[in-house]
C-alpha positions as CSV (number, residue, x, y, z in Angstrom):
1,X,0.0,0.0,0.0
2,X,3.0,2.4,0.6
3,X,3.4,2.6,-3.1
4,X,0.0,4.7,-3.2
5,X,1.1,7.4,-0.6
6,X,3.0,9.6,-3.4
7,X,-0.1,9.4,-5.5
8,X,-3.0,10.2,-2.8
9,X,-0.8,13.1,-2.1
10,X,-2.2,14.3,-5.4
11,X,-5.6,14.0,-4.3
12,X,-5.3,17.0,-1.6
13,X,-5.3,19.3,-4.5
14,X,-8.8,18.3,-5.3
15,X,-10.1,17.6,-1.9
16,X,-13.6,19.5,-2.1
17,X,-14.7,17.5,-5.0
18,X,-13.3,14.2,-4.2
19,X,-15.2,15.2,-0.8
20,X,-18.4,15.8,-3.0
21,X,-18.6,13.2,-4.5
22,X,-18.3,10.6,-1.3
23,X,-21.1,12.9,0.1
24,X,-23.1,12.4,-2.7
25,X,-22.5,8.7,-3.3
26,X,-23.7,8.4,1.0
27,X,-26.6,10.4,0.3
28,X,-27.9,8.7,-2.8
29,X,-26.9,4.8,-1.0
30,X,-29.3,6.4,1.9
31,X,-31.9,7.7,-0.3
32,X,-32.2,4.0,-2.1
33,X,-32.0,2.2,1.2
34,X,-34.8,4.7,2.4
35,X,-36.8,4.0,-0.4
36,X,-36.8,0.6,-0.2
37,X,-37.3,0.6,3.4
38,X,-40.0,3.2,4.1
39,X,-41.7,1.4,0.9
40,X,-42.1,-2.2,2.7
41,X,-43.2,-0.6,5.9
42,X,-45.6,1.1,4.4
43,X,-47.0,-1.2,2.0
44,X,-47.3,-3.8,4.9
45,X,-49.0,-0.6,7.3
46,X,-51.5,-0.3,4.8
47,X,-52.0,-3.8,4.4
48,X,-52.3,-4.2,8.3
49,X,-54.7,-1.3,8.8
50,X,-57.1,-2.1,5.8
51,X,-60.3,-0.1,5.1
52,X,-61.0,0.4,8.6
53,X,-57.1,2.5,9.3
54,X,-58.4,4.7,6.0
55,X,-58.9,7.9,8.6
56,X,-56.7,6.4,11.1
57,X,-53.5,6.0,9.5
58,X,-51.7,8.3,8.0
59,X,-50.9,8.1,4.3
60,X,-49.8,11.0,3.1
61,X,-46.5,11.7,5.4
62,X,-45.2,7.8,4.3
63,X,-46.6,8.0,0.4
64,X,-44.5,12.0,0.5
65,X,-41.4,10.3,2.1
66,X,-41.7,7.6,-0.9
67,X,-41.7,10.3,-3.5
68,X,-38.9,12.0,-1.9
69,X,-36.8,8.9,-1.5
70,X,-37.2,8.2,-5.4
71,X,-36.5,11.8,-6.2
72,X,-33.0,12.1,-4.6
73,X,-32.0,8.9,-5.5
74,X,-32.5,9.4,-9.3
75,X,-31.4,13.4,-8.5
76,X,-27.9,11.8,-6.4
77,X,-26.8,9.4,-8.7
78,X,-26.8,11.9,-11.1
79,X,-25.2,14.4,-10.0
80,X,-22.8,12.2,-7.8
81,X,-21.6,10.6,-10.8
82,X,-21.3,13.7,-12.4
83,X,-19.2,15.3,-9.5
84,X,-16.6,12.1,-8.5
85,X,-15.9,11.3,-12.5
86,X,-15.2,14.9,-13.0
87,X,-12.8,15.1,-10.0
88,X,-11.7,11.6,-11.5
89,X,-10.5,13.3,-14.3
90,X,-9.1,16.2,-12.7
91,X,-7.0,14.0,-10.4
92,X,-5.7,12.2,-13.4
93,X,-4.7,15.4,-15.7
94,X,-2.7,16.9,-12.5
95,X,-1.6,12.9,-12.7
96,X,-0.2,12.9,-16.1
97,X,1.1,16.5,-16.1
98,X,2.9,15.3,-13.1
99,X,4.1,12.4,-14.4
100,X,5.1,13.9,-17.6
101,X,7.1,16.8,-15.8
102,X,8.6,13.9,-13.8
103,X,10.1,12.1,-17.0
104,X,10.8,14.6,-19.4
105,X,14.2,15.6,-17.8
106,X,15.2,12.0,-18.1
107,X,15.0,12.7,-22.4
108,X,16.9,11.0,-23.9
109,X,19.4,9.4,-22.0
110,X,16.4,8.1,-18.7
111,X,14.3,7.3,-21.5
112,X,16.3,5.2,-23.3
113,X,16.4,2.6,-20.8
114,X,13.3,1.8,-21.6
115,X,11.8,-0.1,-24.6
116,X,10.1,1.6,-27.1
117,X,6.3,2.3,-26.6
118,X,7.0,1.6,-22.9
119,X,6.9,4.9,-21.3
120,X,3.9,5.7,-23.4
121,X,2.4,2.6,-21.9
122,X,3.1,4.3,-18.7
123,X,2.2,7.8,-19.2
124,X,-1.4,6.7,-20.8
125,X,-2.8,3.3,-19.7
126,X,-0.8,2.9,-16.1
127,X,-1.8,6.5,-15.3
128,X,-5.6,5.6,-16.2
129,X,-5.7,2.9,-14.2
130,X,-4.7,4.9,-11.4
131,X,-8.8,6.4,-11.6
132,X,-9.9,2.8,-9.8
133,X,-8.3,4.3,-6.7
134,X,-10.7,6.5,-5.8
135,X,-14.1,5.8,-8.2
136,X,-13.9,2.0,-7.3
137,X,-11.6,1.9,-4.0
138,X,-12.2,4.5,-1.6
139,X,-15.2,6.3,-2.2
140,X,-17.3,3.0,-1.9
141,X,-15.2,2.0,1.2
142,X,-16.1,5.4,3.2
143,X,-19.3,5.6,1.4
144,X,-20.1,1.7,2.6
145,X,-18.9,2.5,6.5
146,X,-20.9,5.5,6.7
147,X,-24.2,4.0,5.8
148,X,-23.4,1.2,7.9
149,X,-23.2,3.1,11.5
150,X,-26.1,5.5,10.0
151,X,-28.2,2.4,9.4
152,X,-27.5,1.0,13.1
153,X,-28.0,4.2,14.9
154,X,-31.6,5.1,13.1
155,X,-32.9,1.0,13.0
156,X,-31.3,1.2,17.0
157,X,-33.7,3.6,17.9
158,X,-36.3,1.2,17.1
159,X,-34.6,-2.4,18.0
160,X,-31.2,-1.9,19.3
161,X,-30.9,-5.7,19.0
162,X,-31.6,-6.2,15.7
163,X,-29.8,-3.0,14.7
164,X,-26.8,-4.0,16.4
165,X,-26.9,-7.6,14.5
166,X,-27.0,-6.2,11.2
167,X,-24.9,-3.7,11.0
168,X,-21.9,-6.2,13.0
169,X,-22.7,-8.7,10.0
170,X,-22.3,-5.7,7.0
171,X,-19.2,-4.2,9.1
172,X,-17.8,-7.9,9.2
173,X,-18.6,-8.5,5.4
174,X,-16.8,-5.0,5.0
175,X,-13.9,-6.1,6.4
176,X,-13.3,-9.9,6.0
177,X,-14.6,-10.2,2.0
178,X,-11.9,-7.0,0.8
179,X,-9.3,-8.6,1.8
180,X,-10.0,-12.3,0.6
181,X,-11.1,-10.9,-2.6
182,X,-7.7,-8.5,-2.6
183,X,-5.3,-11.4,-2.3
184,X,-7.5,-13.5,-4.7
185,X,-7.2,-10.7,-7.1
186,X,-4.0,-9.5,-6.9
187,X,-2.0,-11.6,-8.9
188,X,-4.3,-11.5,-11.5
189,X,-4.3,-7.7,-11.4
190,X,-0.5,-7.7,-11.2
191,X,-0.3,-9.6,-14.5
192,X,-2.9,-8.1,-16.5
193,X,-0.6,-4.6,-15.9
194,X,2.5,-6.5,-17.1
195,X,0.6,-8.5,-19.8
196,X,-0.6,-5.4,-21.1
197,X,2.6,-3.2,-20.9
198,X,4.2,-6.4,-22.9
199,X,1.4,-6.2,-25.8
200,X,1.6,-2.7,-26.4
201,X,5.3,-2.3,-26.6
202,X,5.7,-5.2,-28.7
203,X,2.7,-3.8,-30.6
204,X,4.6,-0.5,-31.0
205,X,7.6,-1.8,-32.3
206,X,6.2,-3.8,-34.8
207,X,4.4,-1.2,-36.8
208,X,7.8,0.8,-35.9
209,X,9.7,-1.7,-38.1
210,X,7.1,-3.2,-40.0
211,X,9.1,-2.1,-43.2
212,X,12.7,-3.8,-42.0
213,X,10.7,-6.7,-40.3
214,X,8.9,-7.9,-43.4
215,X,11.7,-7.5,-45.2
216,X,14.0,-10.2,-43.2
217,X,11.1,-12.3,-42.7
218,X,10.6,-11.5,-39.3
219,X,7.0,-10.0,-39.3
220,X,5.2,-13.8,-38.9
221,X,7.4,-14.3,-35.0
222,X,6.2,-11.1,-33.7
223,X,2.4,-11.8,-35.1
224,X,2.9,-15.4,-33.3
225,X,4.3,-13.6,-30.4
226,X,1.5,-11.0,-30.3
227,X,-1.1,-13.5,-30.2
228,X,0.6,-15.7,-27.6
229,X,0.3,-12.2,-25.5
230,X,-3.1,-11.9,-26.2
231,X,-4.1,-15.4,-25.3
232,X,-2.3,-14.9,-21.8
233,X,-3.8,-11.5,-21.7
234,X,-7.5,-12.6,-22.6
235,X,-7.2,-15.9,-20.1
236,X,-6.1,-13.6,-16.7
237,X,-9.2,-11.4,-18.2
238,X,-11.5,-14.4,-18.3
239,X,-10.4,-15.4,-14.7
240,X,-11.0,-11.7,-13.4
241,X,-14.5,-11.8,-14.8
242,X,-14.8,-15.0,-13.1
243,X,-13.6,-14.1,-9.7
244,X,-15.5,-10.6,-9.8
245,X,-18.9,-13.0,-10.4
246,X,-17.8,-15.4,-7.3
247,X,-17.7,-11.9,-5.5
248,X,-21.2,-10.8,-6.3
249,X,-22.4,-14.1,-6.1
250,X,-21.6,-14.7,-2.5
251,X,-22.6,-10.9,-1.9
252,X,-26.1,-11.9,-3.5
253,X,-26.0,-15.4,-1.0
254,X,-25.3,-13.0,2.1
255,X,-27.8,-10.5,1.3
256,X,-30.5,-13.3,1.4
257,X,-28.9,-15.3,4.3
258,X,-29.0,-11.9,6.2
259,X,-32.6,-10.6,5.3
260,X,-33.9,-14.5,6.2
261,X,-32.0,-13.9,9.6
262,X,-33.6,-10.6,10.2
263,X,-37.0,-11.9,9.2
264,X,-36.8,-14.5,11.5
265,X,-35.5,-12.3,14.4
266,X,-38.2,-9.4,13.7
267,X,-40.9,-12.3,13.5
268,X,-40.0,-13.2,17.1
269,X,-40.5,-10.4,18.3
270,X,-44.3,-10.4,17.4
271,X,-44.6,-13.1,19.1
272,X,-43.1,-11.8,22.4
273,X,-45.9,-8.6,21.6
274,X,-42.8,-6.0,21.6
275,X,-42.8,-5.1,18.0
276,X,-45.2,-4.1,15.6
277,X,-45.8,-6.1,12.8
278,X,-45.4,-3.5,10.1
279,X,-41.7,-3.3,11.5
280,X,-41.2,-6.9,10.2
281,X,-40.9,-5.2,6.4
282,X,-39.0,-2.4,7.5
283,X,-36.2,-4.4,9.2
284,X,-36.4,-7.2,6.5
285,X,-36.2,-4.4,3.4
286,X,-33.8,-2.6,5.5
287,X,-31.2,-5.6,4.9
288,X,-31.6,-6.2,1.4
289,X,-31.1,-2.7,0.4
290,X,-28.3,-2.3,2.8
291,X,-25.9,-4.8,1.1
292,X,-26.4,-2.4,-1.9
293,X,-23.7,-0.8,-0.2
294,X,-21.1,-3.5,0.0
295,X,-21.7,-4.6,-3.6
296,X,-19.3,-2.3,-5.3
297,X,-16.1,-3.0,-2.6
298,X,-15.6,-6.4,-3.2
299,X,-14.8,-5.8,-6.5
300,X,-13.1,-2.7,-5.7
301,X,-10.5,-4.7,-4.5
302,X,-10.0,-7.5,-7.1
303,X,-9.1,-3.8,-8.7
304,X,-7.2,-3.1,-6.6
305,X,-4.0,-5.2,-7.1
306,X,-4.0,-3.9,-10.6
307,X,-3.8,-0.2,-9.3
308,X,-0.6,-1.0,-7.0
309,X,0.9,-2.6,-10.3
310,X,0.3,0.5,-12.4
311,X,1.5,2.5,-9.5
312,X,4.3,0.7,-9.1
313,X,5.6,1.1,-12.6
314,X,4.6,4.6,-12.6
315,X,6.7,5.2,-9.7
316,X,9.5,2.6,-10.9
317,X,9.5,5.9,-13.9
318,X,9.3,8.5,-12.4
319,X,12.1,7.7,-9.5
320,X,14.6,7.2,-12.7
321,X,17.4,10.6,-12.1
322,X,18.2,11.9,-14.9
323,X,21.7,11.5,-16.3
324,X,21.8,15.6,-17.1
325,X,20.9,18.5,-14.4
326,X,20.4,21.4,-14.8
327,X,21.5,25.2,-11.9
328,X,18.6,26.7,-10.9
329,X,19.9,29.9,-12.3
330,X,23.3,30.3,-14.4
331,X,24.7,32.1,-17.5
332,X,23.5,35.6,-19.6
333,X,21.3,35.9,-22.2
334,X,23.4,37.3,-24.8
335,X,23.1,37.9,-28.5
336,X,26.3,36.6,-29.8
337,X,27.9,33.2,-29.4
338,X,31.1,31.7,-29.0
339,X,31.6,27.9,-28.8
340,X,34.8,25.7,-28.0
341,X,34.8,21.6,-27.8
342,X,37.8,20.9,-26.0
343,X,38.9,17.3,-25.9
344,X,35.4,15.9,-25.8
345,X,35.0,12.0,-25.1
346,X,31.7,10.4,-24.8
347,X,30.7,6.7,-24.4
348,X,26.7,5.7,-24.4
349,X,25.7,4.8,-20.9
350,X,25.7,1.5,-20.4
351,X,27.6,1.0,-23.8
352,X,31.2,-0.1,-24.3
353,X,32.5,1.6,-27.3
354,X,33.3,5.3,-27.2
355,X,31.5,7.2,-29.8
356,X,33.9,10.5,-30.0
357,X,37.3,10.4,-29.4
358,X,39.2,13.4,-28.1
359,X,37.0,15.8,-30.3
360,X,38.3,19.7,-30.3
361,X,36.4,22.4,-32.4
362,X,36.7,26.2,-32.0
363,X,34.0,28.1,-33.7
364,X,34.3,32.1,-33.0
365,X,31.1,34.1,-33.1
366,X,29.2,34.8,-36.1
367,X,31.0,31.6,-37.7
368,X,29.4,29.5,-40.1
369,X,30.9,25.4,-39.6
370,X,30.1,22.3,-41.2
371,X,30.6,18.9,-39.7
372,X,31.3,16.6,-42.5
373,X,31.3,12.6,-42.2
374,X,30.0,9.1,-42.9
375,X,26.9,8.0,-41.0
376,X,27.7,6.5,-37.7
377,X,30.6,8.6,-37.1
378,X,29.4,10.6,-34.1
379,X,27.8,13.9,-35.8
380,X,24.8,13.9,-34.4
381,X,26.1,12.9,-31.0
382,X,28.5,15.8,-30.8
383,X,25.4,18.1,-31.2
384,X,23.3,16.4,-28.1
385,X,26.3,17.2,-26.1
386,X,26.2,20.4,-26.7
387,X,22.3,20.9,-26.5
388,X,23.2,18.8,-23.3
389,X,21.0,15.8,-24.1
390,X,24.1,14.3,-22.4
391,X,26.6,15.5,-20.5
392,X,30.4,14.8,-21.8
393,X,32.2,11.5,-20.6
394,X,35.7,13.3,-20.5
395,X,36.7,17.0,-21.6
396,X,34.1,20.3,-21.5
397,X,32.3,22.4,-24.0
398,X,32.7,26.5,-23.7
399,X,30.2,28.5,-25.1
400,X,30.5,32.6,-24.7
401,X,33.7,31.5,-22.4
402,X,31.5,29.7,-19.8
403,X,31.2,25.5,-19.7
404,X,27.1,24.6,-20.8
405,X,27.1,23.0,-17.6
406,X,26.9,26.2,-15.9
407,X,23.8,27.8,-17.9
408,X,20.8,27.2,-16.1
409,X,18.3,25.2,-18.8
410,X,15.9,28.0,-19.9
411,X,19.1,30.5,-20.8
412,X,20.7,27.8,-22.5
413,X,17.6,26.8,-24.7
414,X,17.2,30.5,-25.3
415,X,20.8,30.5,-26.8
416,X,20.3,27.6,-29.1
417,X,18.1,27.1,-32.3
418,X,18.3,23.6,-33.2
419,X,16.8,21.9,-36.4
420,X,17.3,17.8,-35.4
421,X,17.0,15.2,-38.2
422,X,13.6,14.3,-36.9
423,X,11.2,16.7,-36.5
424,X,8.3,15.7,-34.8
425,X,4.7,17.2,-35.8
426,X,2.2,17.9,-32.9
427,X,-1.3,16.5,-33.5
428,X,-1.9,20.1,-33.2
429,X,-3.1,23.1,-35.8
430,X,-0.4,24.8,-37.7
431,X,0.0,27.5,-35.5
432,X,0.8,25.7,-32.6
433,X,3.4,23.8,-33.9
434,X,5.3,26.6,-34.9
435,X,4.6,29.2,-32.1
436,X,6.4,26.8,-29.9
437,X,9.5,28.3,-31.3
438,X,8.4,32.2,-30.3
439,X,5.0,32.0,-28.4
440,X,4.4,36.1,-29.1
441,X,4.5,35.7,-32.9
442,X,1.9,36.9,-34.8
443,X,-0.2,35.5,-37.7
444,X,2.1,37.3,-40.3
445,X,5.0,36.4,-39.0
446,X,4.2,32.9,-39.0
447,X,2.9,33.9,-42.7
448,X,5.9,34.8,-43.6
449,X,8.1,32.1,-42.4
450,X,5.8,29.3,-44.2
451,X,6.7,31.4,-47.4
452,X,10.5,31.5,-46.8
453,X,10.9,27.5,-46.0
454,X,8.5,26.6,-49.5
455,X,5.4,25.4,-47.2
456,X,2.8,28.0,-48.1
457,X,0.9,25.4,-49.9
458,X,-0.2,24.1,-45.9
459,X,-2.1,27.3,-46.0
460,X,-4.3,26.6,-49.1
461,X,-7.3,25.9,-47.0
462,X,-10.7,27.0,-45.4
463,X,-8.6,26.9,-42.3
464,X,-5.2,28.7,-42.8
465,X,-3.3,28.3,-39.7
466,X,-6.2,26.9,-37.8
467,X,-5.6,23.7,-39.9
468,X,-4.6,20.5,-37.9
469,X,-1.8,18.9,-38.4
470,X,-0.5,15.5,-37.2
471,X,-2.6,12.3,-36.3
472,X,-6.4,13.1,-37.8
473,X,-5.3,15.9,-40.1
474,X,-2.6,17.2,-42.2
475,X,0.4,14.6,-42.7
476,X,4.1,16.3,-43.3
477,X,6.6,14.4,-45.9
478,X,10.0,14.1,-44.6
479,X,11.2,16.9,-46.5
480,X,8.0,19.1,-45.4
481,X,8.6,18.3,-41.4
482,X,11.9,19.4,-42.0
483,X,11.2,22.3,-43.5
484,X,8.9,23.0,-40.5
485,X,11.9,22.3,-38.2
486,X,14.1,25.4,-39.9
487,X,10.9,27.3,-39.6
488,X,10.8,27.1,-35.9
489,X,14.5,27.6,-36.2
490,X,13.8,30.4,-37.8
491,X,11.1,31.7,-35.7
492,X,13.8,31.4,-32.3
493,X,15.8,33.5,-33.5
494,X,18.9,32.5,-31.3
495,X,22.2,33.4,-31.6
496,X,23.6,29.6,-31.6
497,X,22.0,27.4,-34.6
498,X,22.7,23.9,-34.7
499,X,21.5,22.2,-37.8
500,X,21.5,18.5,-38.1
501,X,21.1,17.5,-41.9
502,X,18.8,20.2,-42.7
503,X,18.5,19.5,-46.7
504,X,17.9,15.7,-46.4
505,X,14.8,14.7,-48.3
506,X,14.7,17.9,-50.5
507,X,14.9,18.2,-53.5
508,X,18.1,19.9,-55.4
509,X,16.3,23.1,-56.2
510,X,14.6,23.3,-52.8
511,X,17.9,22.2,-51.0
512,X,19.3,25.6,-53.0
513,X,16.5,27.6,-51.4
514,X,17.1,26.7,-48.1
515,X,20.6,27.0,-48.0
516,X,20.5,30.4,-49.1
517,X,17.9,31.4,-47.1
518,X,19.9,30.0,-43.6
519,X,23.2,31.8,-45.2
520,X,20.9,34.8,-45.3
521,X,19.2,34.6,-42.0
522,X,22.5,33.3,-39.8
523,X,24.2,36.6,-41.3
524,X,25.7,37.5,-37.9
525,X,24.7,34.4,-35.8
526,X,27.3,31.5,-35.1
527,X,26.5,27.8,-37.4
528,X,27.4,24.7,-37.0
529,X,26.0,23.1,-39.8
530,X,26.2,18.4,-39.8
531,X,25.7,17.5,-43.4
532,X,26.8,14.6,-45.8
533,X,26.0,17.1,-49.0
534,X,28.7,19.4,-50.5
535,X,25.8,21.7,-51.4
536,X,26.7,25.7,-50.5
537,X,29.9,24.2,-48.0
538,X,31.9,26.7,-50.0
539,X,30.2,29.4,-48.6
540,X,31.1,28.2,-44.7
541,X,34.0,29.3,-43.0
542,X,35.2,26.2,-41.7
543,X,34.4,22.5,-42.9
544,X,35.5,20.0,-40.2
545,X,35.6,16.4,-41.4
546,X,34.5,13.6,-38.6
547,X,35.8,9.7,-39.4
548,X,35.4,7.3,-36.1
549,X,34.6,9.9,-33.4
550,X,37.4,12.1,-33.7
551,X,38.0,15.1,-36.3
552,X,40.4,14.6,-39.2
553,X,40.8,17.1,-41.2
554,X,39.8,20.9,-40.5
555,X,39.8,23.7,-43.1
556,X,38.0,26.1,-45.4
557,X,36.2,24.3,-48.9
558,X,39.5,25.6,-50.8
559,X,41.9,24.2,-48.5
560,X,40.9,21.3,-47.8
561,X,40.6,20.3,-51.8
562,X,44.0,21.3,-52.2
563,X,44.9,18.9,-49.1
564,X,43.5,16.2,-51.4
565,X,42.2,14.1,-48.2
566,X,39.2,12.7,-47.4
567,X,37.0,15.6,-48.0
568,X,38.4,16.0,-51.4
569,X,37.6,12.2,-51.8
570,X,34.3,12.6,-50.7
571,X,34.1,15.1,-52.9
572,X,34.7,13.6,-56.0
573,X,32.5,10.8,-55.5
574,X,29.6,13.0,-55.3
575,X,30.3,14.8,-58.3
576,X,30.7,11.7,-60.1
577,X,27.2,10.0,-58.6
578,X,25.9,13.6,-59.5
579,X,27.2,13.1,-63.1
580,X,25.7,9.4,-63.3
581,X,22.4,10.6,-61.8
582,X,22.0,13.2,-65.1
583,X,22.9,10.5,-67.5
């Protein structure tokens, strides 16, 4: 149970609704109870007093109480499931944004440790699971206990015997069946979690790789392995189901086994002449709408093992440290930027081969670098490090004469524009996925930047910026999502811009455009460009040439041709598949 402390803790931040909703789920279970009760009495009052209690007894008080009984009960549930699902879902978006803000520090290094699909898994279906807790766990529990020790004290101040022998058979129900019921369910509920954690991540990463897995023939062993998943999955379903009717089955038996017990007790007090007999239906009603009460909590927790094992891998998540921290506060906000790698070394956690090698780069401010090299070699890594998805193994990085370790995150995010090679769309309208980048931008601007990048066409619609993008709407190309990705760059404005093969998946004359327009736009601002095209690297300042992690050759376009080295190789072989391509 400790494993739920961190979590209730969330609750106090929606205690007056939460509180509501018990309220109203104790009125309503009193209302129906009432109902039920004050209907038997009455029906057997009026049967007792016949025509001759027609002036004598009164009708009207009984037949009102009826009337109200139905009205709030119908009027209660209503509104009481109306008020606990709504702080349900209050409770689970402060859950989510919680967890969310707990995991996103661990990007990417945190989250890699975990397979693909996982932490969505986590975020999504462990989170939701999480809304048992309250609509199935503890507001029936209070709710149940309260109507209890109302029932005893108002039947106790007719028959403090019989009151006192119900309500210690419900209380012992309350207690005993939970907790047979909670250790009868909780292995079940522990491996439907894991069952379904399994499926969906296995799930994810076959429609991931669907391409590469039908191509080696591997597509048919994760289809038999999904199904084996689902079988397992469906069987620990089938055997919840089954234990959840044993549960209401024996609730069902003790509700009857009760109300006979009741009956027979209230009967024998007519005979000793110290009860009336209408009371007979009242105390026998009494205990079969009672046990309405105690239906719901013994298969709140069969639920309840399933909860602790979504809590547990919510927690197991969100404990993770990250691998990069960040000063509260640290560095200026300044509009130029200087940048030095200084014998960087960096090894993937957990990983045994060491991805750069002693790497050392100088860029002054307002330069404009490329990073040349094969795929593989560490280009992309080197610009993590210094966006600080990870933190150096050995060596530092400088910028504006200050190690990025000492900017505080929001300074150091402000000083970087980064285009990365994927770009990911928001299921989101076009505005929002590119205000992201400046959050004060107007309509024009935004406009205007679609024009510059060669996406105006996304604004050829009813909808203009309004128009969705992402999942149910407008899907990017790989050349159009990067060309969203320089737009944002674009719209940052920051003095640093870090460009990871910006061109890829354009076409030559649209790879022209939006090289010019960066060479236009950095005028001024400090580049460090990773590419494997030759397209406009006359134009930088510095071309440094990456093979194996570490940097081989370093030079202006000129030099290094005349060097004839691996740049001037690399060189020649494009012009020559250039040459083939025309033929």
């Amino acid at each position: 149970m400790r494993v739920l402390l961190p979590f209730l803790a969330l609750y106090r931040r929606h205690w007056f609704m939460l509180l509501l909703g018990i309220i109203l789920a104790i009125l309503t279970l009193l209302a129906s109870i009432g109902l039920l009760t004050l209907s038997g009495w009455f029906l057997a009052g009026t049967s007792l007093a016949g025509f001759a209690g027609v002036y004598s007894f009164n009708y009207m008080l009984p037949a009102a109480g009826v009337r109200g009984a139905a009205i709030f009960r119908t009027a209660g549930r209503y509104f009481e499931r109306l008020v606990s699902h709504d702080a349900t879902f209050r409770v689970l978006s402060h859950l989510r944004v919680f967890t969310f803000k707990k995991i996103l520090p661990l990007s990417p290094g945190g989250i890699a440790r975990f397979r693909q699909g996982e932490v969505l898994n986590r975020l999504v279906a462990d989170v939701e699971t999480l809304d048992h807790l309250y609509i199935r766990v503890i507001s029936p529990i209070i709710a149940a206990f309260v109507v209890i020790m109302t029932i005893m004290f108002g039947l106790g101040l007719i028959d403090a015997r019989l009151a006192n022998i119900l309500g210690g058979i419900m209380l012992t129900l309350l207690i005993v069946l939970p907790f047979i019921f909670y250790y009868a369910g909780k292995p079940i509920g522990r491996d439907l979690t894991d069952l379904r954690g399994q499926y969906r991540t296995l799930l994810t990463s076959m429609l991931q790789g669907q391409a590469e897995l039908t191509i080696f023939g591997a597509l048919p062993r994760f289809r038999q392995n999904l199904a084996h998943l689902e079988d397992k999955w469906l069987h620990r379903q089938a055997q919840q189901a089954n234990l959840t009717g044993l549960s209401q089955s024996l609730m069902i038996l003790a509700s009857g086994l009760t109300a006979t017990l009741i009956l027979w007790l209230a009967a024998d007090g007519i005979e000793s002449h110290y009860m009336p007999e209408a009371l007979i239906a009242l105390f026998t009603f009494c205990a079969l709408a009672a046990f309405e009460s105690l239906a719901p909590v013994t298969v709140a927790f069969q639920h309840l093992g399933q909860v602790m094992a979504s809590a547990t891998r919510i927690s197991h998540l969100i404990e993770q440290k990250p691998d990069v921290t960040f000063p509260v506060k640290g560095g200026e906000l300044i509009t130029q930027a200087s940048l030095a790698i200084n014998d960087v070394c960096f090894t993937y956690p957990e990983q045994p081969l060491q991805v750069l090698n002693h790497v050392n780069v100088h860029i002054e401010s307002g330069q404009h670098v490329a990073l040349l090299g094969k795929t593989g070699c560490g280009k992309s890594t080197l610009l993590q490090l210094i966006n600080r998805a990870f933190d150096c193994t050995k060596g530092n990085i400088i910028l504006n004469n200050m190690p990025i370790t000492e900017y505080d995150e929001a300074t150091l995010r402000a000083m970087m524009s980064v285009v990365p090679q994927r770009v990911h769309v928001f299921s989101h309208t076009l505005r929002e996925n590119l205000i992201m980048a400046k959050a004060n931008a107007t309509d024009e601007e935004l406009e205007h930047v679609l024009h510059q990048v060669g996406l105006e066409q996304l604004l050829d619609n009813d909808e203009g910026l309004n128009a969705w993008m992402g999942d149910g709407g407008r899907q990017l190309s790989g050349g159009e999502q990067r060309r969203l990705g320089i737009a944002r760059a674009l719209l940052h404005n920051a003095p640093l811009v870090l460009l990871d093969e910006p061109t890829e998946g354009l076409d030559a004359d649209t790879e022209q455009q939006i090289l010019a327009l960066l060479h236009h736009h950095c005028q001024g601002k400090t580049v460090l460009m990773i590419t494997h095209r030759l397209h406009g690297l006359d134009k930088m300042d510095k071309i440094c040439v990456m093979d194996g992690g570490e940097i081989i050759e370093t030079g202006t376009h000129a030099a290094l041709m005349q060097q004839q080295g691996q740049y001037a190789k690399f060189h020649q072989r494009q012009v020559f598949s250039h040459a083939v391509q025309e033929e």
